[in-house]
N, CA, C and O atoms as CSV, one atom per row, in Angstrom:
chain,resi,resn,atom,element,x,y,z
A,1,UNK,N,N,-5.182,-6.100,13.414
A,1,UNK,CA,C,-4.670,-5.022,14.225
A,1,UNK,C,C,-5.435,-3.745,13.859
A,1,UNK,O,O,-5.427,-3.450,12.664
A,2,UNK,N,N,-6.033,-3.017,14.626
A,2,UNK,CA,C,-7.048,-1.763,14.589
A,2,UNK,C,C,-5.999,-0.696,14.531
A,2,UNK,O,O,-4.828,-1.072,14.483
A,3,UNK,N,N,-6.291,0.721,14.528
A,3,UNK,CA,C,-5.402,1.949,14.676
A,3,UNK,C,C,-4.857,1.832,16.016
A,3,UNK,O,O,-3.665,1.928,16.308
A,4,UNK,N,N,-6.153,1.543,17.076
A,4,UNK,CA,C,-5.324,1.920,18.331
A,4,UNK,C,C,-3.889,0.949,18.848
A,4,UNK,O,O,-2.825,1.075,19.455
A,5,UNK,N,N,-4.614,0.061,18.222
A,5,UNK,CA,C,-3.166,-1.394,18.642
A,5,UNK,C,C,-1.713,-1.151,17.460
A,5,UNK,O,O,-0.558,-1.555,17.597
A,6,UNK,N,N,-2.215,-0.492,16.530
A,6,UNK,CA,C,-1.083,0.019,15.793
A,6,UNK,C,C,-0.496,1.290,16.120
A,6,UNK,O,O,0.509,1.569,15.466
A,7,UNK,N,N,-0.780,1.909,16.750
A,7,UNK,CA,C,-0.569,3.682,17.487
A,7,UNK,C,C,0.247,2.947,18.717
A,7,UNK,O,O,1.378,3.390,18.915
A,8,UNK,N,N,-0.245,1.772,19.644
A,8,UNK,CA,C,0.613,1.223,20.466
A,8,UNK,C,C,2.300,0.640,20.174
A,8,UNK,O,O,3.426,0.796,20.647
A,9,UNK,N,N,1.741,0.023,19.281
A,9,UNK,CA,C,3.278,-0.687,18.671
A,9,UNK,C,C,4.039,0.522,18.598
A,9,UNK,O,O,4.832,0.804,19.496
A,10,UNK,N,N,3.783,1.607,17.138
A,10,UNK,CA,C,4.451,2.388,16.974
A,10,UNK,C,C,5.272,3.125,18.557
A,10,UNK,O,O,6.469,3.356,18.727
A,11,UNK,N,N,4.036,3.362,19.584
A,11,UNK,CA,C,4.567,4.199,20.512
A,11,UNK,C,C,6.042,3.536,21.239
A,11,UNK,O,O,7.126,4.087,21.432
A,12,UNK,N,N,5.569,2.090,21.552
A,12,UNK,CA,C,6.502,1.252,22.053
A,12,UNK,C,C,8.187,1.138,21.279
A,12,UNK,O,O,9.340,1.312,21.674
A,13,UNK,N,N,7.446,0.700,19.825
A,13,UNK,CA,C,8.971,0.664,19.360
A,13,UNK,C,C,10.024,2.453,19.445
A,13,UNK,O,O,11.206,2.628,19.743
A,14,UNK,N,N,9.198,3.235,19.137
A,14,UNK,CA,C,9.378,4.425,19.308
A,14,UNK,C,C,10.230,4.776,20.977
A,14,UNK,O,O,10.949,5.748,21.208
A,15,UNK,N,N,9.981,4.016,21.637
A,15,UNK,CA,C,10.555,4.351,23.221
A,15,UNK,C,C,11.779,3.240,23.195
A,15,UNK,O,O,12.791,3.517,23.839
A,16,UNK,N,N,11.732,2.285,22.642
A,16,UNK,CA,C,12.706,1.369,22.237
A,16,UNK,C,C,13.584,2.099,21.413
A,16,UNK,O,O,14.708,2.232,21.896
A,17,UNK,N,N,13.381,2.660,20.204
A,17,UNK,CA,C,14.715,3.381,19.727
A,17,UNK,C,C,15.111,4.683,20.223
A,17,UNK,O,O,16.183,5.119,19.803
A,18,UNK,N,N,14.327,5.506,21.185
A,18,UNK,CA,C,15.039,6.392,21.924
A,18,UNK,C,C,16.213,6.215,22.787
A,18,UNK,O,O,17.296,6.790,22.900
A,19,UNK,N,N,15.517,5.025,23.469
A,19,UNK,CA,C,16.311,4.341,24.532
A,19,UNK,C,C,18.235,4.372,23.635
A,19,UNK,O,O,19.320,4.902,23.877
A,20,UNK,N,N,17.722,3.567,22.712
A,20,UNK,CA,C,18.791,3.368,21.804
A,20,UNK,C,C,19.852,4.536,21.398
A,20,UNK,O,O,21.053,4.552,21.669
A,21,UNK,N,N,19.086,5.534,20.662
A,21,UNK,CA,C,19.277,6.715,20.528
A,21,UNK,C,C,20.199,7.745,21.796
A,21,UNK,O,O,20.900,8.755,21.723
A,22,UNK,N,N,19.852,7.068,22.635
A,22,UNK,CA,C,20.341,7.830,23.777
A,22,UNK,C,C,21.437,7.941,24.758
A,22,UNK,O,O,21.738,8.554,25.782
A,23,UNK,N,N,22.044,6.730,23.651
A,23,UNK,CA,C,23.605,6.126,24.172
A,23,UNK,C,C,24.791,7.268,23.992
A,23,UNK,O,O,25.172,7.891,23.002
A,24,UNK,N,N,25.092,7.271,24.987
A,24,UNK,CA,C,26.102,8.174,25.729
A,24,UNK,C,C,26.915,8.950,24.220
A,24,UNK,O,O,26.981,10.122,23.849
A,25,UNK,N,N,27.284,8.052,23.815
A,25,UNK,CA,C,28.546,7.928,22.225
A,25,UNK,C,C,27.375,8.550,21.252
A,25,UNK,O,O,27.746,9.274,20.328
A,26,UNK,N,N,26.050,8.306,21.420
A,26,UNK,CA,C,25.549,8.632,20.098
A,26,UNK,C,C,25.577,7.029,19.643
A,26,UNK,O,O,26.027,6.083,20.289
A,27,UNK,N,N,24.931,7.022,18.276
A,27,UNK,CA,C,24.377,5.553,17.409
A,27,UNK,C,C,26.029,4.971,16.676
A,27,UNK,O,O,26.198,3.838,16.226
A,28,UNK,N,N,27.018,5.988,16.714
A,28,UNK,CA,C,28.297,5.347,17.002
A,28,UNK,C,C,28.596,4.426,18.156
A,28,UNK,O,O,29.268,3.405,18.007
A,29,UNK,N,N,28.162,4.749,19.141
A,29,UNK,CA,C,28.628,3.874,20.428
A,29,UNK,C,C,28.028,2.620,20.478
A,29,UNK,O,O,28.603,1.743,21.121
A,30,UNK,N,N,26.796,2.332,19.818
A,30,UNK,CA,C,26.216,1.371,19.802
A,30,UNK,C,C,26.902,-0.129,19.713
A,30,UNK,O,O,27.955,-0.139,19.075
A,31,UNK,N,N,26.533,-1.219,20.177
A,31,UNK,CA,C,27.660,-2.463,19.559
A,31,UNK,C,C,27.177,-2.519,18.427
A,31,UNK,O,O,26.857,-1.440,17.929
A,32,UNK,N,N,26.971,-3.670,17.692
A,32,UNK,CA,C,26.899,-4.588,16.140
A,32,UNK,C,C,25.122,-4.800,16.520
A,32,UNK,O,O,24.143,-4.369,15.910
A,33,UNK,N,N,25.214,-5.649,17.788
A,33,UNK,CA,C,24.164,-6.069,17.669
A,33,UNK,C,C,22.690,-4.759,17.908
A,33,UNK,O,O,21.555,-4.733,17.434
A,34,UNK,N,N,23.286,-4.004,18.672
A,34,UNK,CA,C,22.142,-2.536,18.606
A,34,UNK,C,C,22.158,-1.730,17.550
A,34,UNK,O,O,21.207,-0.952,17.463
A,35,UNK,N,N,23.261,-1.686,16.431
A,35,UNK,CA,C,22.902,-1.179,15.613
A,35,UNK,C,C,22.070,-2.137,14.679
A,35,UNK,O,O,21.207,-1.620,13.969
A,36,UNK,N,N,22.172,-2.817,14.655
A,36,UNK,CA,C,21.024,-4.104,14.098
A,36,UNK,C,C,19.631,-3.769,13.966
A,36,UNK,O,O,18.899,-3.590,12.993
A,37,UNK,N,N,19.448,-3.729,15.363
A,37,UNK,CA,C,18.188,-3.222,15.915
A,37,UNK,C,C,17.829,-2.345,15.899
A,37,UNK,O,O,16.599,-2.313,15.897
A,38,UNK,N,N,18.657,-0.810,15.871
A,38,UNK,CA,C,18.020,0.283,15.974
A,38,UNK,C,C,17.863,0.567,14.122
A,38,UNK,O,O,17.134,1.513,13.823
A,39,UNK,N,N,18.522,-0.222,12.939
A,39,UNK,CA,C,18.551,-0.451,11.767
A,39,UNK,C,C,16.847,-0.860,11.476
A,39,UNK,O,O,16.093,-0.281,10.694
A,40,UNK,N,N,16.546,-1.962,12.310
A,40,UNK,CA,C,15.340,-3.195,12.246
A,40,UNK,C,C,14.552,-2.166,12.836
A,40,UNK,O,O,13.645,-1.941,12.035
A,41,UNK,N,N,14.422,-1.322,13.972
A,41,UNK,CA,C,13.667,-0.687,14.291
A,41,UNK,C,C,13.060,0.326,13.005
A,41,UNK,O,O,12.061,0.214,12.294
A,42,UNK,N,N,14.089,1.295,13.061
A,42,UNK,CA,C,13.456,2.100,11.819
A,42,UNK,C,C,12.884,1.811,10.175
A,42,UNK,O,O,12.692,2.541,9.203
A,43,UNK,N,N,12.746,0.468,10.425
A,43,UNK,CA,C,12.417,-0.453,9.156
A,43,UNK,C,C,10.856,-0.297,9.242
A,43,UNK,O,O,10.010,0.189,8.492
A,44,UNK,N,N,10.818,-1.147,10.942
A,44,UNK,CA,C,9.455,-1.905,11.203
A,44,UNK,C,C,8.332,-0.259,11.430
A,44,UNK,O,O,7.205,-0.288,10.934
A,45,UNK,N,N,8.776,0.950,12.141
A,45,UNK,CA,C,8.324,1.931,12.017
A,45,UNK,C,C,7.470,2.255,10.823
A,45,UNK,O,O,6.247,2.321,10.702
A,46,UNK,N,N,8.635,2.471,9.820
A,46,UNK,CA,C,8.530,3.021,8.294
A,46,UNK,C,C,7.020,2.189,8.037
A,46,UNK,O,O,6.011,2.733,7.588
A,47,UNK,N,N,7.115,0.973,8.371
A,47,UNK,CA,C,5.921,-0.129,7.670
A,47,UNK,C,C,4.586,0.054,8.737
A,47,UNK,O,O,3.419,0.045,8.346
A,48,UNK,N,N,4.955,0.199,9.984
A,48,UNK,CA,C,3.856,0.445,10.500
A,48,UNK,C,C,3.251,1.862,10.505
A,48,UNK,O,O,2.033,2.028,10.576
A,49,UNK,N,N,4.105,2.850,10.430
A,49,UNK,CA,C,3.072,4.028,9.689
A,49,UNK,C,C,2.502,3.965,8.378
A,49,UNK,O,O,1.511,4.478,7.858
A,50,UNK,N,N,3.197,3.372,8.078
A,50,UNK,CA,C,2.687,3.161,6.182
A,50,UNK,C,C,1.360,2.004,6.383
A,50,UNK,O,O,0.540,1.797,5.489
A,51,UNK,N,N,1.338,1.367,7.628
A,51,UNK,CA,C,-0.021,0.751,7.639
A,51,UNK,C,C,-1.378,1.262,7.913
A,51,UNK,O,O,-2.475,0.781,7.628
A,52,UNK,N,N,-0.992,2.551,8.647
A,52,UNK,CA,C,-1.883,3.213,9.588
A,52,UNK,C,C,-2.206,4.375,8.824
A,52,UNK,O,O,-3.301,4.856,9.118
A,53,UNK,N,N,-1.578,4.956,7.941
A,53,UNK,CA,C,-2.019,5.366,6.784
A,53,UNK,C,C,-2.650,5.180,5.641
A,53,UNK,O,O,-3.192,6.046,4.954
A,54,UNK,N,N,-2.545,3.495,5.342
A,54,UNK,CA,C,-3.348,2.772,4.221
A,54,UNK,C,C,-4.963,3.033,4.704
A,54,UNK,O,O,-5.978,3.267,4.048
A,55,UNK,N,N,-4.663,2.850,6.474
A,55,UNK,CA,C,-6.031,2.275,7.235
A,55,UNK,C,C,-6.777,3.797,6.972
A,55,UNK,O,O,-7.862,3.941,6.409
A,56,UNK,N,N,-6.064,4.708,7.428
A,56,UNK,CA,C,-6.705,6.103,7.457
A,56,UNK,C,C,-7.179,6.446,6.092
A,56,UNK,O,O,-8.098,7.263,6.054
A,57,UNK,N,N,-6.763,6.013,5.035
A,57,UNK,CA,C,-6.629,6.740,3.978
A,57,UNK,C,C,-7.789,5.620,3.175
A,57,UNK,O,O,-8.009,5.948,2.009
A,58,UNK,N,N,-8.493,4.442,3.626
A,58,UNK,CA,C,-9.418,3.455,3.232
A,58,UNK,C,C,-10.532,4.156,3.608
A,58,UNK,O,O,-11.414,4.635,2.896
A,59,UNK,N,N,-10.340,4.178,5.410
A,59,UNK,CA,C,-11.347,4.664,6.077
A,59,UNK,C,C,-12.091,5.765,5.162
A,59,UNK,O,O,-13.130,5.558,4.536
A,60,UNK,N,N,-11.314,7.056,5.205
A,60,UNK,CA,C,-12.037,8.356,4.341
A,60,UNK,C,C,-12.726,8.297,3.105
A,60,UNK,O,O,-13.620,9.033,2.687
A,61,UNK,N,N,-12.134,7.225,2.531
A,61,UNK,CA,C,-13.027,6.797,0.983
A,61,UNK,C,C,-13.435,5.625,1.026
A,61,UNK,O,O,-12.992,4.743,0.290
A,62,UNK,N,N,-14.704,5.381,2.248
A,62,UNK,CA,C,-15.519,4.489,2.841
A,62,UNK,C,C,-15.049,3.137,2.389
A,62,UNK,O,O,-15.862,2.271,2.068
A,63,UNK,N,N,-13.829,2.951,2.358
A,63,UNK,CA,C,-13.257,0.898,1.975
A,63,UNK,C,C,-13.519,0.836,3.439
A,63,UNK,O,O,-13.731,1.751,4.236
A,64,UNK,N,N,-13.438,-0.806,3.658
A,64,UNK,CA,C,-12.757,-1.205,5.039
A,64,UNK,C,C,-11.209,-1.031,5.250
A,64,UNK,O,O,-10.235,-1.409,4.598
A,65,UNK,N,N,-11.344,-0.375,6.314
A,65,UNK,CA,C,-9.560,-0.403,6.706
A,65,UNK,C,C,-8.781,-1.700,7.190
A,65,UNK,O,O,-7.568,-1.904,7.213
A,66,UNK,N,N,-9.720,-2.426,7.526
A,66,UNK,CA,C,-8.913,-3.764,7.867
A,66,UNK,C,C,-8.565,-4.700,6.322
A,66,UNK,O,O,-8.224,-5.881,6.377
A,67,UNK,N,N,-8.673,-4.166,5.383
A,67,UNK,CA,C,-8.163,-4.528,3.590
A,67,UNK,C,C,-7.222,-4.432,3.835
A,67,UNK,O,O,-6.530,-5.442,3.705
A,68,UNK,N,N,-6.322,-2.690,4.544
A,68,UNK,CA,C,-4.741,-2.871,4.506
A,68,UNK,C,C,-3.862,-3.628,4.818
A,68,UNK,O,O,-4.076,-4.625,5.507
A,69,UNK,N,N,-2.897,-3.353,4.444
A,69,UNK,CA,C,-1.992,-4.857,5.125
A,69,UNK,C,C,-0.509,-4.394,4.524
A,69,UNK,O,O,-0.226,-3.807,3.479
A,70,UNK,N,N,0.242,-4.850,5.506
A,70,UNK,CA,C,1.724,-4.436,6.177
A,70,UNK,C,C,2.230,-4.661,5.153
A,70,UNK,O,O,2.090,-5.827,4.785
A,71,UNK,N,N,3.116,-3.634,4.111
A,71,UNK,CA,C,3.860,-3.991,3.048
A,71,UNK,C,C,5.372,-4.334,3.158
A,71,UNK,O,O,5.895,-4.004,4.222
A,72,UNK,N,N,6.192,-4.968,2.196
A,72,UNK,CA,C,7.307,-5.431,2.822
A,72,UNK,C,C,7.963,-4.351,3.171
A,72,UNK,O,O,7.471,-3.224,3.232
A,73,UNK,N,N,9.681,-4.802,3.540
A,73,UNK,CA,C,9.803,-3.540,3.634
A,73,UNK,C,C,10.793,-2.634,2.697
A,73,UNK,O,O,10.959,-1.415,2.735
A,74,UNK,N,N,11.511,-3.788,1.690
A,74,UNK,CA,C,11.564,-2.674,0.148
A,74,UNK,C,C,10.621,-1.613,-0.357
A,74,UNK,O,O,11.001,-0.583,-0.913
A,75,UNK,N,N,9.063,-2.009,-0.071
A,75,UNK,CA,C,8.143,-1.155,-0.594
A,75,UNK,C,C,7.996,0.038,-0.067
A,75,UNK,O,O,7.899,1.081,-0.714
A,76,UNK,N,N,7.964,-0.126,1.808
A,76,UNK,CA,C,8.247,1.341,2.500
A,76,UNK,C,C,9.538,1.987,2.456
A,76,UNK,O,O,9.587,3.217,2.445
A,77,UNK,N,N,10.534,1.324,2.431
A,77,UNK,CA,C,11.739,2.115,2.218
A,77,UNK,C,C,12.003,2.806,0.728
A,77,UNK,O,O,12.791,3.665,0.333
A,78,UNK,N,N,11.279,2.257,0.287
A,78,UNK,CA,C,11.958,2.808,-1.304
A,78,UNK,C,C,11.195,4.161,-1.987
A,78,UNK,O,O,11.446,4.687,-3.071
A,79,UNK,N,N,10.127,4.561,-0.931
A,79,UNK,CA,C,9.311,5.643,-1.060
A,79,UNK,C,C,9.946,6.946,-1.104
A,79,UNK,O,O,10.803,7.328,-0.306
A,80,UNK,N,N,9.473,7.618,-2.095
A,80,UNK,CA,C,10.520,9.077,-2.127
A,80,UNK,C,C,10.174,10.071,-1.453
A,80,UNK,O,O,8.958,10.178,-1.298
A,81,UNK,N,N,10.876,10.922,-0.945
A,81,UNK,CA,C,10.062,12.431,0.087
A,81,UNK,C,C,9.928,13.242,-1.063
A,81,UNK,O,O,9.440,14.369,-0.970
């Protein structure tokens, strides 16, 4: 997967959890099974920016960016701000 096909995903899932986001009630109104998903969504996000950043961040200190690779997702979540 290149940047641009990873900039896609992101955009997509990104319109997928708006959608979500946009329920009348708020992420309260959601059933079981959309909060699932909008849970799984902001997982798969977290990991795919954290991929596209490995890639960017190879690129600049001449590695190949296609070395990176999708970490689980304990590893992106557990990252501190």
């Amino acid at each position: 997967m290149d940047d641009h096909d990873i900039v896609k995903r992101i955009d997509d899932l990104v319109e997928e959890e708006h959608r979500l986001r946009s329920h009348p009630s708020g992420a309260r109104g959601l059933n079981p099974d959309e909060r699932e998903r909008l849970a799984d969504l902001e997982v798969k996000l977290d990991q795919l920016w954290d991929l596209l950043r490995q890639r960017r961040a190879r690129r600049e200190m001449g590695v190949n960016p296609d070395q990176a690779h999708l970490r689980p997702p304990e590893t992106v979540e557990g990252y501190q701000q």
